[in-house]
PADO-459379 format. One record per residue (C-alpha): residue in one letter; x, y, z. Coordinates in steps of 0.1 Angstrom, whole numbers, plus 5000, padded with zeros to 4 digits. Example, Ala and Ser with C-alpha at 12.3 -4.5 7.8 and 13.67 -1.06 7.14 Angstrom:
a512349555078 s513749895071 
//
This chain:
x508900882175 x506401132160 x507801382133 x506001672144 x505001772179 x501401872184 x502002222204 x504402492195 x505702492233 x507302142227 x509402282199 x513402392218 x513802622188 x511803032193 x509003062172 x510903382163 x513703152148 x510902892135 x509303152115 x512003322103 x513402942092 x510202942077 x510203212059 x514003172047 x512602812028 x510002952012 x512303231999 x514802951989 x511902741971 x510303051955 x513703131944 x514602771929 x510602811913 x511603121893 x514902971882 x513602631871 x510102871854 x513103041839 x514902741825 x511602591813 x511002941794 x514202941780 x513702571769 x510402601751 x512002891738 x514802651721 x512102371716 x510202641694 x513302721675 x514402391668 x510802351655 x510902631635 x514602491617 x513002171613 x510502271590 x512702571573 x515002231568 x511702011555 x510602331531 x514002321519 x514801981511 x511401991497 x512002281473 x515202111464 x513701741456 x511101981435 x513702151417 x516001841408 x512801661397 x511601961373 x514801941361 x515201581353 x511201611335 x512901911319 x516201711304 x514401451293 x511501681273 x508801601299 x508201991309 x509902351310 x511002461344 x510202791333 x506702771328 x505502501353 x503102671375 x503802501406 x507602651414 x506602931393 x503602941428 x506002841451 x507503051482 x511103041486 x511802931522 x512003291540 x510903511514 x507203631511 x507303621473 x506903381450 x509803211430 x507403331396 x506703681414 x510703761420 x512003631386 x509403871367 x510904131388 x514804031382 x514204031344 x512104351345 x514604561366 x516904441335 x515704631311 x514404911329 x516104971365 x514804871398 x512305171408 x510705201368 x510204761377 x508004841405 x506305141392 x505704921360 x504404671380 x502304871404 x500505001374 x499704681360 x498504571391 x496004851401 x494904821359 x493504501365 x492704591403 x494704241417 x494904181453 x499204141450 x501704341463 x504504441447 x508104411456 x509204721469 x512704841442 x515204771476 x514004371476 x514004351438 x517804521439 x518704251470 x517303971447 x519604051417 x522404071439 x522003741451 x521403581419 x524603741407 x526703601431 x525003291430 x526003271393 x529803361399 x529903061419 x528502771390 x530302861367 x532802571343 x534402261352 x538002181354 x537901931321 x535702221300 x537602391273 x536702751279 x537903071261 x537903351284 x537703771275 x538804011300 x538904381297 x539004681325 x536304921329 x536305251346 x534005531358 x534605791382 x538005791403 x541005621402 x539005241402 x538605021374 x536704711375 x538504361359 x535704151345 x536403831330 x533703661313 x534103291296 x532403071270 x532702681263 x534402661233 x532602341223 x529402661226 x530902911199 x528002951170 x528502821137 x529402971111 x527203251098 x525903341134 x526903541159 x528303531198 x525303571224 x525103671257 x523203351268 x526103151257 x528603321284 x529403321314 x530903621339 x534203421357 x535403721380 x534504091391 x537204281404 x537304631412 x540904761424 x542605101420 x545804921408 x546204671380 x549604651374 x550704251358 x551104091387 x547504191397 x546204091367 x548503781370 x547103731405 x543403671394 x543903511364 x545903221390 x543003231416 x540503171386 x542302911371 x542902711402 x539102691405 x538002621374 x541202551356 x543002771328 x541602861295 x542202731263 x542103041246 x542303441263 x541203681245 x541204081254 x542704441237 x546204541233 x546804601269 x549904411278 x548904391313 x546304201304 x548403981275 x551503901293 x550203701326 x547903521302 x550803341286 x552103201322 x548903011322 x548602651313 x546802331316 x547601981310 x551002101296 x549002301269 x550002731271 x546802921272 x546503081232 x546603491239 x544803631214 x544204011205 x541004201201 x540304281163 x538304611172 x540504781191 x543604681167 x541404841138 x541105151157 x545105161163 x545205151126 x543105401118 x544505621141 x548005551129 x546605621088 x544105901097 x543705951130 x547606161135 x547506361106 x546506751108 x543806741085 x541306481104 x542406681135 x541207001121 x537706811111 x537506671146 x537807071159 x535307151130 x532906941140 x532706991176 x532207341173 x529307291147 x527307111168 x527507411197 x526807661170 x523607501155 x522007241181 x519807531192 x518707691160 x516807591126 x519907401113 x519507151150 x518406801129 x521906861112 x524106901145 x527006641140 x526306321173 x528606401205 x532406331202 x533706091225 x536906131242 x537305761254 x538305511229 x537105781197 x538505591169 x536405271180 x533205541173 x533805741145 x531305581127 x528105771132 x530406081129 x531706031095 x528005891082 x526806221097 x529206381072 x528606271043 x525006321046 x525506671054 x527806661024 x524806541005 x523106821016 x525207081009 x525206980971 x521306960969 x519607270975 x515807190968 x516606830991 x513606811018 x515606791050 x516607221037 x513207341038 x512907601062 x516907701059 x518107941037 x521807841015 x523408121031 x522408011067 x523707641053 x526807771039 x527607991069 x527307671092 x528007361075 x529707471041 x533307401057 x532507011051 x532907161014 x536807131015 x537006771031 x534806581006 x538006400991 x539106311030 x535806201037 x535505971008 x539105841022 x538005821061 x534605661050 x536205391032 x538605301052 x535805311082 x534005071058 x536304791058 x537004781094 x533304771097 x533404471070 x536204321089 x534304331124 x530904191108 x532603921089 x534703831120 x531803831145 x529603601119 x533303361109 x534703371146 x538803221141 x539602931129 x542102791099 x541502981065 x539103261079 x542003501063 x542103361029 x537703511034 x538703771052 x540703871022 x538203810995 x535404001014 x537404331018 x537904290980 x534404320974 x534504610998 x537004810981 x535304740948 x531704840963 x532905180976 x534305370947 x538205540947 x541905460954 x542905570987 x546105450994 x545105441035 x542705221028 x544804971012 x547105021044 x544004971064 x543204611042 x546104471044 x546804551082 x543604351091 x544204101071 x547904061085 x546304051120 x543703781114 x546603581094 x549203641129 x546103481147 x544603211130 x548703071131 x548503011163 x545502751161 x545802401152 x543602261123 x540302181134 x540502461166 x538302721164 x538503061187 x536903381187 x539203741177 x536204021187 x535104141224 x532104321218 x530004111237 x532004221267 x531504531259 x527604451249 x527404341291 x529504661304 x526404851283 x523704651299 x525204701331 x525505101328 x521405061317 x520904911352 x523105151365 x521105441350 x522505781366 x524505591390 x527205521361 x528505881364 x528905791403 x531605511407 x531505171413 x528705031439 x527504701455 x525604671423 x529004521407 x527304201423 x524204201401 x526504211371 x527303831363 x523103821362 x522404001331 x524003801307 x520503571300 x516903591316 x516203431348 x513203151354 x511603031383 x514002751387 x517102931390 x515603211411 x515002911434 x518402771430 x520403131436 x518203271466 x518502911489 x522602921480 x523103331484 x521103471515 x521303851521 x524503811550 x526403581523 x525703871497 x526804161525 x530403971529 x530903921492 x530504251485 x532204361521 x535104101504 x535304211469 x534204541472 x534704731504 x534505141501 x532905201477 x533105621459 x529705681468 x530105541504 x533405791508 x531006141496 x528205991521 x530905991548 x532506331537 x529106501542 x528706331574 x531606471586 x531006811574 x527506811587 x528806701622 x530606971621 x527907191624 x529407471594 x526707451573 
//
């Protein structure tokens, strides 16, 4: 039987029905053409993605095997990570930079801020008329970021003995900031030296408009269950910080709380100076003075600027600047007087005239807390350190002429503090008793900061835990392939949220939208 019949007129079906049959099929295959086109389309489209992961993957696992083995050749003295030219050359898998390029950047926007980094850089660059770009100040900021919360996350392990500090800071508003920063206690300097950054470690960053104990409590728990309690805890007098220290323990061993020595010597020198009526009536002295002679001939002997937060941990430079103007006043023909008459001197600095004998007091007693703090910060704590402590304020008093019964006060409080201390080790333990590197990172964070400081709180609290030691190549590497920019957005969407400068953006907004102005 033949398939197809050789004359339309033998088909029973219309050609009006054969054609529109016709016409229906090719409709249906033209159809089922574009749908399979589609799905071909759709799987190159895959096919070219998978390729694309596959050799993200194969630049990755090869920019790890680099790493470990620069690493090894660095452990075993073969090389420095830092200056081997091929990582320091290499591309980070989704970056346009080099790993060399961004960690010149990072430790560049350290010192001097993110925009000064790229102007620094663009000048350097058209100097010696190079064919590079430069990181624009956005990618450099991003990169900092990431590194920072990169280093949060390798921090100690659960069988290091680690001393932690912890102290709040605060700006503008109602938030403070809790930063915890840790150092291997098996990495405290020797004897004679003093505590570096490089040596720590930033443990936690928490901003929070609230830190009552149990807040404070609450942190110090999540910390410890990650990389276990500290042996020692160190921060000021604030018992908010103190008492959930003591609930802390590990291996049946009660973390040691130990107090700050700088901010106990300013309690003390508030409580012998700082209260009375006379030192108050020098503090109103002085900060009239320097309104009355910063703008005339008499300007290079304006007192510095008064502080209002934590004053008697500063009085320093105030009460040096005294005693030179003291100086001063008794030495008419001195060179630093050229140019100003005595009765110009004597109408604007001769009140300092009735408080040399206070001065001599205040000076000495601001010389053995500074004694104190330098021999503390060389010594660290340990068994004995008080017995030194006590000999080397001798030497003090002797050195600085006069018997001033506050000092002694002063003397033998510090002394009775470091003694209270030092009980609580065991012989052969060694601790730390001074926070000022703490305080050294909350200053190099307000340089980085620059104007911003006076602003609140940003996303820049991630960079923080990356400017306790310069970054290389190899950790640039390291940081960047663990932290990518949407791991950085929910750490700081986590830890940070609303930030002061992100409610002002959204009260203009408001007002704006309101069309009033």
């Amino acid at each position: 039987m033949a398939l197809f019949r050789s004359r339309p007129s033998q088909y029973k079906t219309s050609s009006y029905e054969t054609a529109r049959n016709l016409i229906r099929s090719r409709n249906h295959q033209r159809n089922r053409a574009k749908r399979l086109r589609g799905r071909v389309d759709a799987l190159e489209a895959e096919n070219q993605q998978l390729r694309s992961s596959l050799k993200q993957c194969e630049e990755q696992l090869l920019l790890h095997r680099q790493i470990q083995e620069l690493g090894g050749a660095a452990s075993a003295g073969e090389g420095n990570p830092v200056d081997d030219l091929p990582l320091s050359a290499m591309r980070i898998v989704g970056h346009h930079f080099t790993a060399g390029m961004i960690a010149l950047c990072i430790n560049l926007a350290r010192h001097i801020g993110f925009r000064p980094a790229q102007c620094a850089l663009q000048v350097v660059v058209d100097a010696l008329k190079l064919n590079v770009k430069v990181p624009s100040h956005d990618a450099i900021r991003n990169w900092t970021c990431r590194l920072g919360v990169g280093e949060l996350e390798q921090t100690f392990r659960k069988d290091q003995e680690v001393l932690w500090m912890a102290d709040h800071s605060s700006q503008v508003g109602p938030e403070k900031v809790l930063l915890i920063i840790g150092i291997a206690v098996d990495d405290l300097p020797e004897r004679g030296q003093t505590l570096s950054l490089d040596k720590v470690q930033v443990l936690a960053v928490v901003p929070g408009e609230h830190w009552k104990r149990e807040d404070v409590e609450r942190e110090y728990q999540k910390l410890a269950e990650r990389i276990g309690a500290p042996r020692y805890l160190l921060c000021d007098g604030a018992i908010e910080l103190q008492e959930p220290a003591k609930k802390l323990e590990k291996q049946g061993r009660k973390t040691i709380v130990l107090g700050d020595l700088k901010h106990y010597a300013a309690n003390v020198f508030e409580k012998q100076v700082g209260r009375s009526e006379r030192f108050k009536a020098f503090l109103s002295q002085a900060g009239l003075t320097r309104n009355r002679v910063q703008q005339t001939e008499l300007s290079h002997f304006a007192p510095p600027p008064l502080k209002q937060k934590s004053r008697f941990m500063n009085l320093g430079p105030l009460l040096r600047w005294a005693s030179m103007v003291s100086y001063h006043l008794s030495e008419p023909h001195s060179a630093a007087r050229a140019g100003v008459t005595a009765d110009r001197m004597n109408e604007k600095l001769g009140w300092l005239r009735e408080y040399r004998d206070d001065l001599a007091c205040w000076a000495k007693c601001q010389e053995l807390i500074d004694t104190a703090l330098s021999f503390i910060n060389q010594q660290g704590l340990s068994r004995g350190v008080c017995g030194r402590l006590q000999t080397c304020l001798d030497e003090a008093m002797f050195r600085v002429p006069g018997h001033h019964a506050a000092a002694d006060q002063v003397a033998a409080s510090l002394v009775a503090f470091v003694e209270r201390s030092e009980q609580q080790l065991g012989e052969g333990e060694r601790a730390w008793l001074s926070t000022e590197i703490l305080e050294s990172l909350f200053g190099r964070f307000k340089r980085l900061e620059g104007q911003h400081s006076k602003g609140g709180f940003t996303s820049l609290l991630a960079a923080l835990p990356s400017l306790c030691r310069p970054v290389d190549p190899s950790r640039v590497c390291r940081r960047l392939l663990q932290v990518t920019t949407p791991k950085l957005k929910n750490w700081i969407q986590e830890n940070i949220g609303r930030t002061l400068t992100g409610r002002r953006v959204e009260a203009y907004q408001q007002y704006a939208a309101a069309g009033t102005g």
